[in-house]
C-alpha positions in Angstrom: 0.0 0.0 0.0 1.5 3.5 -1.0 1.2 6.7 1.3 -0.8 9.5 0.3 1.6 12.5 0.5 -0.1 15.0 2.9 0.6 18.2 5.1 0.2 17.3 8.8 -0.6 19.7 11.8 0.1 19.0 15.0 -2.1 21.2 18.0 -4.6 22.0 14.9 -7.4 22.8 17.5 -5.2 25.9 18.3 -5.2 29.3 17.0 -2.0 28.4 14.7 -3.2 25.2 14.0 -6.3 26.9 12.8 -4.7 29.6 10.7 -2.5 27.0 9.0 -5.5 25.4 8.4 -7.0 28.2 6.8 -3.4 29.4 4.7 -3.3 25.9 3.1 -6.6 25.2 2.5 -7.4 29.0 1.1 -7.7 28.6 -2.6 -9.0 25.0 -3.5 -11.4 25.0 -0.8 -12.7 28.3 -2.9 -12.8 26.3 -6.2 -14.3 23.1 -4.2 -11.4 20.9 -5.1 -8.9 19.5 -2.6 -5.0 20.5 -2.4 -2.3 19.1 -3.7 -1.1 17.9 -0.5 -4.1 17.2 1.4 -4.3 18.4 5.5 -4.4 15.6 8.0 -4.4 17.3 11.4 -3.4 15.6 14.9 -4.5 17.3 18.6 -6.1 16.4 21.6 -9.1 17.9 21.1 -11.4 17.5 17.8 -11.9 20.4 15.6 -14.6 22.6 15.1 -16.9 22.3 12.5 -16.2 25.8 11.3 -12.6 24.1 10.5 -13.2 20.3 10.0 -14.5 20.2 6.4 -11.3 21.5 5.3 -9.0 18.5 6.4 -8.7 15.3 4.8 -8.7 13.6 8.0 -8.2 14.5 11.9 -6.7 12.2 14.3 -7.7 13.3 18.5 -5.0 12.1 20.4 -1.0 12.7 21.5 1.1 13.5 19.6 3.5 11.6 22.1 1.3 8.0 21.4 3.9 5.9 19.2 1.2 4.0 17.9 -1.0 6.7 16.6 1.9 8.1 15.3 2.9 5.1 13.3 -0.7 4.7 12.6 -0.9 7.9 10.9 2.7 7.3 9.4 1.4 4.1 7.5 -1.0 5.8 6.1 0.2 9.1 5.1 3.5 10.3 3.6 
């Protein structure tokens, strides 16, 4: 199985997590296609709907859990 190349944000639920968010997401969101490199976000806490539809895929949890780090790592580039 190949990795899907993808932009990951750690502490996304934050306010920089959230303007990242926004930044990478800006234009093809606009034009209802998805990026290049999709966003696959990591934090503790889910995101808010405002912010969810924009990312690929969220993962709630540490970012100091090995195995939801190799998790996401097996699936994403």
């Amino acid at each position: 199985m190949s990795r899907n190349p993808s932009v990951l944000i750690t502490g996304a639920s934050g306010e920089i997590g959230h303007e990242l968010i926004a930044r990478l997401t800006a234009g093809p969101v606009l034009r209802q296609e998805e990026p290049a490199r999709p966003v696959v976000t990591l934090d503790l806490t889910p995101l808010g709907p405002d912010v969810a539809p924009r990312v690929r895929q969220q993962f709630v949890g540490s970012i100091l859990d090995p195995q939801l780090l190799e998790r996401i790592l097996a699936e994403y580039e």
